[in-house]
N, C-alpha and C positions, 0 to 999 in steps of 0.2 A: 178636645171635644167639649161643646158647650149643650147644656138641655136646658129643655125649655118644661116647666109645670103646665098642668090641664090639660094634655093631649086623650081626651078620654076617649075618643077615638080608635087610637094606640093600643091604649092598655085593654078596652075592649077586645080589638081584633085579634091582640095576642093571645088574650086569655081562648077565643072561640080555635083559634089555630089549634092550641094546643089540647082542648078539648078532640078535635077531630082525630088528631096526629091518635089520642088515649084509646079511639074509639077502632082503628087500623090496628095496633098493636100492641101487645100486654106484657112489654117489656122496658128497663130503663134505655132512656136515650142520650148521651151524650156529646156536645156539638162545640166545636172549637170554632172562632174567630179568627185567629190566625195573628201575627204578628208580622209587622213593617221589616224591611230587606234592605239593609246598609248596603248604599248607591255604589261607597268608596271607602270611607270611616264609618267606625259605629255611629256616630251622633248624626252625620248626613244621608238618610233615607230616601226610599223610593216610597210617593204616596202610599197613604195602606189605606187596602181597599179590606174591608171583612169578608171572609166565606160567606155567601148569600145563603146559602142553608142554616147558617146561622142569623142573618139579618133577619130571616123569613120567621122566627120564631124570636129573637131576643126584642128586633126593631129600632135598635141603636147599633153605630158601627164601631163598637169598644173593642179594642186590641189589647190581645194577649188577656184573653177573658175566653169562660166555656160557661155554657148552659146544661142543667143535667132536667131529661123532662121521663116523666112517670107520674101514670094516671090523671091526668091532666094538670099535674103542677110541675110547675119551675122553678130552679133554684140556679141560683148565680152566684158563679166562684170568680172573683176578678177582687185584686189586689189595689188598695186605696195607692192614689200617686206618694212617692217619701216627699216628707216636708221639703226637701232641696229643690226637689223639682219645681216648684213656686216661682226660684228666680227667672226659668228658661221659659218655662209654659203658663203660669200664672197660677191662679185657684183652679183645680178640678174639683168635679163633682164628688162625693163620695158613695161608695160602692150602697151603701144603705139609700140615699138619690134615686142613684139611679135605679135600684130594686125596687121603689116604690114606683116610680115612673111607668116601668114595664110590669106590674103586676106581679114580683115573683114572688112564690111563697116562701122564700129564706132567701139568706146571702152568708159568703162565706170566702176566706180567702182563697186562692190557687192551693195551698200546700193542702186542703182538706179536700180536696178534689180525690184523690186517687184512693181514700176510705169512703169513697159514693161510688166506684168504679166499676164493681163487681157485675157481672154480665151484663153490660150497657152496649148497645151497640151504637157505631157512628159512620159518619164518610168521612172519608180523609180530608185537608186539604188540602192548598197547591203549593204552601211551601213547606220546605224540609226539615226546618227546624219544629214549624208545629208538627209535621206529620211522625217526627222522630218522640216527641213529647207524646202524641194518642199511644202510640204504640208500646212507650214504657207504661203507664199507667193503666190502661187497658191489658198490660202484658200480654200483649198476642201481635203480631204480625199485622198490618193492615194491607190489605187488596187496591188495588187502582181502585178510584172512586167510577169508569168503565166496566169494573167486575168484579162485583163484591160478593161475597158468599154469607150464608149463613144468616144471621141476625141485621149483619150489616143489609143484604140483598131485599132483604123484608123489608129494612126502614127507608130504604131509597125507593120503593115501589112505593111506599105508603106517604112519602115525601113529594115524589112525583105526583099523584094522585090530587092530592092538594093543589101542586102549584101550576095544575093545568090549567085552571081557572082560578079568575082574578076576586078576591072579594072588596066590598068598600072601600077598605084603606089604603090596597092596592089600586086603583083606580084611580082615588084622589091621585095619588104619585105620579101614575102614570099619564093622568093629563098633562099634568103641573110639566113633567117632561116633555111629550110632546109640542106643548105649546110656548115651550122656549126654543124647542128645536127647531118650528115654524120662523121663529122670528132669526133665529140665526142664519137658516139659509136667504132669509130676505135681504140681510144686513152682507151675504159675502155677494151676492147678488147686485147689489148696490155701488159694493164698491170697486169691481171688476173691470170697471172702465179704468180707474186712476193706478190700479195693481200693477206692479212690474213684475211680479212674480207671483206662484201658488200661494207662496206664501204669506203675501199679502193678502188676500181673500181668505186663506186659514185663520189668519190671527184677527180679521174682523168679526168672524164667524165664533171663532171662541170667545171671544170677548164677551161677546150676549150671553154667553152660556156663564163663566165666570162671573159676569156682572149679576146673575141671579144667584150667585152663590151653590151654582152646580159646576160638576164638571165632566170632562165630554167621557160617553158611555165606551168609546172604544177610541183609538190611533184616529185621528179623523184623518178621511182620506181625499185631497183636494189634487187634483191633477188633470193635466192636458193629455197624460200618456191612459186614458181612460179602459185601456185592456191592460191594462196592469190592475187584477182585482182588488188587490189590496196595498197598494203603493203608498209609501209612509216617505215619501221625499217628494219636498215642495218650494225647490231651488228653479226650475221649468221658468223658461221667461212668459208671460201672457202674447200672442202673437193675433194677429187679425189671422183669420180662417181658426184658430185653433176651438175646440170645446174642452169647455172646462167639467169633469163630473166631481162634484162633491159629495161624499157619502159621511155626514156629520149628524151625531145624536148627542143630545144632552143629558146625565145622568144625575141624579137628586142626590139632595145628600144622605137620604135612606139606602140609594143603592138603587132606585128605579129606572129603566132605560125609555130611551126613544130610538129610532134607527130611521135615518130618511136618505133619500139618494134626489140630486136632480141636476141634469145635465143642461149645460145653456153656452149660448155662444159667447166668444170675449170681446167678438164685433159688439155683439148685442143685436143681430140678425144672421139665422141661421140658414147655412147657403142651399141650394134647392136637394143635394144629394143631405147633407144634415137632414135637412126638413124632411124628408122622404122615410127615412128611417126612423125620427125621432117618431114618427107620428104610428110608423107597423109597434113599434115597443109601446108608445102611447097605448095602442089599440088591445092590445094584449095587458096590460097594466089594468084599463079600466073594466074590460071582459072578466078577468077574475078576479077584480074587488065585487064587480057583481054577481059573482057565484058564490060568494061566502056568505054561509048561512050554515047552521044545527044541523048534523046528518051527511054533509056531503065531506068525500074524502079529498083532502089536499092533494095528494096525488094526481087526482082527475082536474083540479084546477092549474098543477104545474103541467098536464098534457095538454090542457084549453091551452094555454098560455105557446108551447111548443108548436101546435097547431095553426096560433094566430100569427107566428110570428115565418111559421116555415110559407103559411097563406100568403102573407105581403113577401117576403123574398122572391116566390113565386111571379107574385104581378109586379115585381120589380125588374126583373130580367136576373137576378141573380141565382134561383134555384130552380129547376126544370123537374117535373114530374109530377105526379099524383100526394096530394097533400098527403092522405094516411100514411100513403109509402114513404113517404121522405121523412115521417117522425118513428114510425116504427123502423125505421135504418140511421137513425139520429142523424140526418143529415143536417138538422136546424140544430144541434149542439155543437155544430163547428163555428156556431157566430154565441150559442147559448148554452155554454155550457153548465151552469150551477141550474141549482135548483129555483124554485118560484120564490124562496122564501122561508121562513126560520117561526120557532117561539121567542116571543120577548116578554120583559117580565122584568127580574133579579139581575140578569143578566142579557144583556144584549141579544145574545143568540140563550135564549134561556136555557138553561140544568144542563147543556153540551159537556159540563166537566164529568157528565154522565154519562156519557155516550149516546149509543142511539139508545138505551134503554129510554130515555125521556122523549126522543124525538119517533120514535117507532112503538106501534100498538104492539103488544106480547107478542109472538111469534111471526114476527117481520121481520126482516132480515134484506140490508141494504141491495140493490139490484147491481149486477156488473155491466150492466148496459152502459153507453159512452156516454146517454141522454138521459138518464137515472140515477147514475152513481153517484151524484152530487146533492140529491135529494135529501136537504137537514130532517126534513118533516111527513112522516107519512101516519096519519093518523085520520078519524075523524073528527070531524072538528065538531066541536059542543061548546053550549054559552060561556061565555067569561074567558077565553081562548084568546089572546093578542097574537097574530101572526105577524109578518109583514109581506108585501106583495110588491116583486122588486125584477119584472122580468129587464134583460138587458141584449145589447147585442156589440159584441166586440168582434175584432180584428186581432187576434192575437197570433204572431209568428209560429210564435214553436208549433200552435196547431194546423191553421193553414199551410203550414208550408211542410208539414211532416208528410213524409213521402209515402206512409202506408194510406193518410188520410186520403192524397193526391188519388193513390192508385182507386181507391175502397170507392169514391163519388169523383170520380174523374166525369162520369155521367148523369151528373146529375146536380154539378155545380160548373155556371158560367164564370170561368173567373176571368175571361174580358171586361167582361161587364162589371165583375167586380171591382177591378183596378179605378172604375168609374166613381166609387166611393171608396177614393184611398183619402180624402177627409173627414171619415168618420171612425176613429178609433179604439171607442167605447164609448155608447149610451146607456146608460142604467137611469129606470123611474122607479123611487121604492116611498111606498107608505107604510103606514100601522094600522092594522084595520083591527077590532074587536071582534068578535062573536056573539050577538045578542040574539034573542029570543025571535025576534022580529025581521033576524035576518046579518045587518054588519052595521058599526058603526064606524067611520074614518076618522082616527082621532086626531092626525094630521093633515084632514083635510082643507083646512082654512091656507096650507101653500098651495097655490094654483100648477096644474100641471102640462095644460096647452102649451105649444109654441107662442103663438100671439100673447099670450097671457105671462110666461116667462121672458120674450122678449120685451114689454113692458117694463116689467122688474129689473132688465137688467139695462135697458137704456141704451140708446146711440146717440153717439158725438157728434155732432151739428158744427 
């Protein structure tokens, strides 16, 4: 890890963080980083990524380091690198550096950690060697960071609270990401024509994000098989008629995300059944970026969204019936089934290691409905809030063809007619919209999201 002096910024926003964090609750808190996961050998690791509950308060992503926070100060227990290490990784910083950098008000090594211990509460993190280390030192058992009790349950409320909106320095980040994320999809975009495979368009698309010295916020997902929601294999030849959906975001090296989706032809002209569809998800895409605003509940934008999209299957010939009726019987979750859209933040789908505690207002509790159940986010939405807004429509076997579905909208789905768009296999359109006072900012809006406009981008061979 290298730092950089003058981030006054930084040491600003940390110190107000933890003022707030002092002002929620009147006990100590202590927060792990977490430590890198040997790939195979010890010495060859899987990236480390730090606990974002910790980034959100230390602001550097130091492993195998804890924070202990009380009454608004912080103090930092992380062990200087041994002289040896020098030869492998070069000069590190030293723990007093980096304390001054982040504002703490002491430093000390790891071993004086568990004589600060004493009624501290914490979240776990995700892997098991730290989560094995909270739990000696803390001497008590720790809870899924889903269902924590006690002290713990307090500071994950009081943590959430915080990170539902974004201040300053989070902002900075989160453009900075966005706006790499922009250019990356333009760059896999671009080279989609020359691509023999997903592949090829993956690795143009990271490249931008690597070249900025980020790197990507989640598995980026690049594929022809576009009802596969989260398909992490990108061997697929590029084929004329095929669409390719990219769902690629770039993450900072603070740990700030972006999330974008945009689906495009490999022709680089999309055929009239494409076009047909891209444009009902289109419609429903821009319908609730314009409903976001202070006061209204996400929910009612992932039903707009249901709504618009059950409209155009409708005037398509694919779904027959009275609009309300076919979304209160989820008949439009059999092409849409996820939710509108997530928090982004720390984490891609933010504070999720949370459960719905983060993504659901206190006494909500997930719906078992076929067209709900997938709902990350049900909340009002207030300023400083990054959502994303990502409606989509697939063709997936297991659903379509599942025979209770058959029986359930046997009346109320043409699937003649459907067979007519068996070239459309997945479309998802996904931005990052803000929450401002004034209503929404797009912070990815500088990628275009029309047909005409994406067929541009992606160019036909003459």
């Amino acid at each position: 890890m290298r730092i950089t002096q003058g981030d006054d910024l930084l040491t600003n926003i940390l110190h107000q963080r933890r003022q707030k964090l002092a002002s929620l609750i009147n006990f100590p808190v202590i927060l792990w980083s977490g430590r890198s996961i040997p790939r195979n050998y010890p010495a060859l690791t899987y990236p480390f990524r730090a606990s974002s509950h910790f980034l959100y308060f230390a602001g550097l992503p130091l492993e195998n380091a804890a924070i202990r926070l009380e009454s608004g100060k912080l103090e930092l227990f992380l062990d200087d690198a041994p002289a040896s290490s020098i030869l492998w990784h070069g000069e590190m910083p030293k723990r007093a550096e980096i304390a001054e950098l982040i504002g703490a008000d002491a430093a000390f090594p790891m071993a004086e950690l568990k004589a600060r211990s004493t009624n501290a509460a914490t979240i776990a993190v995700q892997d098991s060697w730290t989560q094995l280390q909270q739990s000696q030192i803390l001497a008590r058992p720790l809870a899924s960071p889903k269902s924590p009790t006690g002290i713990d349950l307090e500071l994950t409320k009081a943590i959430i609270s915080l990170r539902l909106s974004h201040d300053a320095a989070s902002l900075v980040e989160l453009r900075q990401a966005a706006a790499v994320t922009v250019e990356a999809h333009k760059a896999g975009m671009a080279v989609t024509q020359n691509a023999q495979i997903e592949a090829g368009v993956r690795a143009a698309m990271e490249s931008v994000i690597i070249s900025e010295n980020m790197t990507y916020a989640y598995p980026s997902i690049v594929t022809v098989h576009g009802e596969v929601l989260h398909s992490e294999h990108y061997h697929n030849p590029l084929q004329t008629g095929d669409l390719l959906l990219a769902d690629v975001g770039a993450e900072t090296s603070r740990g700030w995300a972006a999330d974008v989706t945009r689906t495009w032809p490999v022709s680089g002209k999309f055929s009239p059944t494409q076009r047909a569809i891209y444009d009902v998800v289109l419609a429903a895409h821009d319908a609730c970026i314009d409903k976001i605003s202070p006061g209204v509940e996400y929910q009612d934008i992932h039903l707009l969204a249901a709504r618009i999209m059950a409209e155009g299957l409708v005037d398509l010939g694919i779904l027959r019936g009275n609009v309300e009726d076919l979304v209160e019987m989820d008949a439009h979750a059999l092409f849409f089934v996820h939710g509108i859209g997530h928090l982004i933040g720390l984490d891609v789908h933010d504070m999720e290691d949370l459960g719905d505690l983060a993504g659901y207002e206190e006494g909500r509790t997930r719906s078992s409905r076929f067209g709900l159940g997938f709902l990350r986010l049900n909340r009002v939405l207030r300023p400083g809030m990054l959502v994303s807004i990502e409606p989509g429509f697939y063709q997936v076997p297991a659903i379509l063809n599942n025979p209770e579905n058959r029986a359930k909208y046997e009346d109320f789905v043409k699937w003649e007619e459907l067979e007519k768009f068996a070239d459309v296999r997945g479309i998802r359109i996904e931005d990052d919209i803000l929450v401002i006072n004034e209503g929404r900012e797009v912070l990815t809006g500088k990628l275009p999201t029309t047909a005409p406009q994406i067929e541009e981008l992606v160019g036909v061979n003459t």
